[in-house]
N, C-alpha and C positions, 0 to 999 in steps of 0.2 A: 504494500500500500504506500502512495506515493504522501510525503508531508505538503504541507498546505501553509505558505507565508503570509501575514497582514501586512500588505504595501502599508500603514501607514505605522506602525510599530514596530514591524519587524516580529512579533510573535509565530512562533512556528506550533501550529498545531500538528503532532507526532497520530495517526490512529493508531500507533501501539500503545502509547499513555494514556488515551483520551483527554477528556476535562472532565477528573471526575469532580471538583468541586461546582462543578456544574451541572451534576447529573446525564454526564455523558462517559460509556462505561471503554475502556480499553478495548480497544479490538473494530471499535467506532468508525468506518471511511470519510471521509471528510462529506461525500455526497449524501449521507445517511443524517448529520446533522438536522436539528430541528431547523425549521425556517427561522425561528426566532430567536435562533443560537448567536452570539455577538464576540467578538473577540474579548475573550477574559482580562487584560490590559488596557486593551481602548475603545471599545464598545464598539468597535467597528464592524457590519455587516457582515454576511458570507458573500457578498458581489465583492468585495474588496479586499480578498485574499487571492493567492496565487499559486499554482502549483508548482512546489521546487524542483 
C-alpha cells in the first residue's frame, strides 16, 4: 500500500499505522478513509494529499 503526503504539512499518512487516534484502524488504504477524515496536523482535506 502506497503512503499518502498532505501538500500542505507535509504529514505522511502510512496505511500500515493508520490514524488510530482517529479511529482509523492499521491496515486502512488511504482510498478507504472516511470522506470526513482530515489531516490529523492541519485539518486539511483528502483532495489535498498526494501519493508518495
Amino acid at each position: 500500500m502506497e503512503r499518502w503526503r498532505c501538500t500542505i504539512c507535509q504529514y505522511i499518512y502510512d496505511p500500515a499505522e493508520g490514524d488510530p487516534d482517529n479511529g482509523v484502524d492499521p491496515g486502512t488504504p488511504f482510498e478507504e478513509l472516511p470522506d470526513d477524515w482530515v489531516c490529523p496536523l492541519c485539518g486539511a482535506g483528502k483532495e489535498l494529499f498526494e501519493a508518495e
